[in-house]
C-alpha positions as a printed NumPy array, in Angstrom:
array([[153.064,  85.363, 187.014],
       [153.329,  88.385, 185.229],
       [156.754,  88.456, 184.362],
       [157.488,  89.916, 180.764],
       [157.954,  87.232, 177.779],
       [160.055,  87.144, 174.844],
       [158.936,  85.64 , 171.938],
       [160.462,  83.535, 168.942],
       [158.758,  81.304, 166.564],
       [160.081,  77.736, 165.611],
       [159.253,  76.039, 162.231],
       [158.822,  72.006, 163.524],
       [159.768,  69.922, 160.243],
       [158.007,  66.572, 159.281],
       [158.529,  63.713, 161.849],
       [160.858,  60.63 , 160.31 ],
       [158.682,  57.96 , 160.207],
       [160.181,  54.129, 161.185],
       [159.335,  50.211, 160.276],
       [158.281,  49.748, 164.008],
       [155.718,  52.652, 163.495],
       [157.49 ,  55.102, 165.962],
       [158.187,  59.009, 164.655],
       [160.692,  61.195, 165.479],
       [161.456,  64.782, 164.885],
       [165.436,  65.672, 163.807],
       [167.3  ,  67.848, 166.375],
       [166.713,  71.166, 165.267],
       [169.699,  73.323, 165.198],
       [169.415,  76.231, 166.902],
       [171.416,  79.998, 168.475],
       [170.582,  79.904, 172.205],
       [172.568,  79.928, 174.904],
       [172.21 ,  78.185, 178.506],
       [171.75 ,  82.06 , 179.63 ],
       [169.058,  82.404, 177.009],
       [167.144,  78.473, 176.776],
       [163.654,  79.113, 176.36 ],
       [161.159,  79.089, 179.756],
       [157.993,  77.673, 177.862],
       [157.506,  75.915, 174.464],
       [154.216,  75.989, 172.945],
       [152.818,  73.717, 170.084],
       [150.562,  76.157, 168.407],
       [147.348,  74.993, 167.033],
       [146.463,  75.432, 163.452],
       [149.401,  76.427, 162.121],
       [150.627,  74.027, 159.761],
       [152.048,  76.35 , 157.032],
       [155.821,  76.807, 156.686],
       [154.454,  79.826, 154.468],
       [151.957,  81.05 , 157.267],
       [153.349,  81.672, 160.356],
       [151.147,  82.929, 163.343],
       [151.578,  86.785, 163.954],
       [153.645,  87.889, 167.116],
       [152.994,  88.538, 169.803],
       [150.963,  85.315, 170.162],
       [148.998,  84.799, 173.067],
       [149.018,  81.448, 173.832],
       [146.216,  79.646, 175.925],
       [146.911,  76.189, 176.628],
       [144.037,  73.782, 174.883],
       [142.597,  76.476, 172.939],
       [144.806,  77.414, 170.84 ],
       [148.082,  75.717, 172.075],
       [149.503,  72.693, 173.924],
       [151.868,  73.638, 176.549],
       [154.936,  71.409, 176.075],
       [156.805,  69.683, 179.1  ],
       [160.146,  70.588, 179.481],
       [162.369,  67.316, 179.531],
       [159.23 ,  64.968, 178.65 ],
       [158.628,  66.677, 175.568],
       [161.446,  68.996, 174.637],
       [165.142,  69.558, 175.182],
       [168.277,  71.819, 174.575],
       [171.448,  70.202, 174.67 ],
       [175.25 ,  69.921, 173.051],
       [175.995,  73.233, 174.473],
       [172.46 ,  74.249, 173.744],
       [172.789,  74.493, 169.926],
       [170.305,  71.367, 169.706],
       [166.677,  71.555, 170.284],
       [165.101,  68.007, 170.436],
       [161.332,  67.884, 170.118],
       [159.543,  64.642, 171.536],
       [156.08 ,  65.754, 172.1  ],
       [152.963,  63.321, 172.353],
       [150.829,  65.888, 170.923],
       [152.178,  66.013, 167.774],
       [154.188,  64.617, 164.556],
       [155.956,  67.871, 163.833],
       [155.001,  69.777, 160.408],
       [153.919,  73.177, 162.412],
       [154.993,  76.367, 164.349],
       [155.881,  76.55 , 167.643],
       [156.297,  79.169, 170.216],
       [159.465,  79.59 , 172.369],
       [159.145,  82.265, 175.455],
       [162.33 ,  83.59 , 176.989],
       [162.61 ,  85.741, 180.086],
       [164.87 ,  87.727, 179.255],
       [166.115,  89.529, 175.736],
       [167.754,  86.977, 173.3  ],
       [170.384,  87.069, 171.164],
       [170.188,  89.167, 167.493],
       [169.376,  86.278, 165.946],
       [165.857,  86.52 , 167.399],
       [162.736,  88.622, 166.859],
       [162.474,  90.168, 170.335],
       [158.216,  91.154, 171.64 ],
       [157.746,  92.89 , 174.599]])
């Protein structure tokens, strides 16, 4: 598929860590629309710094230098899409990820082409 990506990067705080040993990410707030919820999320390797983020565009290859997140089994929009809800099993949060939209977003994010 060559199909032209939009790009947006996600800060992923700390996971909450609980007395039966499981950790959770917070809901993340977020601007998107149903029109405009992301087509891919990418946990991006290495990038760990709030400070640092990765320079866009990204190119993301999946186990080299990002994990390509399941939608539904590993990440979610919801509440009229102004949640995002991060679950993955590859990580604890505490790094950048990469959202790809189809389609132009709203002016709340950095567009790529």
């Amino acid at each position: 598929m060559n199909k032209k990506l939009y790009q947006q990067l996600l800060w992923i705080p700390p996971a909450i860590e609980y007395d039966d040993g499981r950790k959770i990410v917070a809901p993340i707030d977020v601007n998107f629309t149903e029109k405009e919820r992301p087509r891919l999320l990418w946990t991006l390797y290495k990038h760990e710094d709030i400070n640092n983020p990765p320079q866009l565009p990204y190119f993301p290859k999946h186990l080299r230098n990002a994990f390509l997140e399941d939608h539904v089994h590993d990440w979610n929009a919801y509440g009229n899409n102004k949640k995002l809800k991060y679950y993955s099993r590859a990580s604890n949060g505490n790094h950048w990820v990469l959202l790809e939209f189809e389609q132009p977003i709203s002016e709340y994010f950095r567009l790529w082409n």
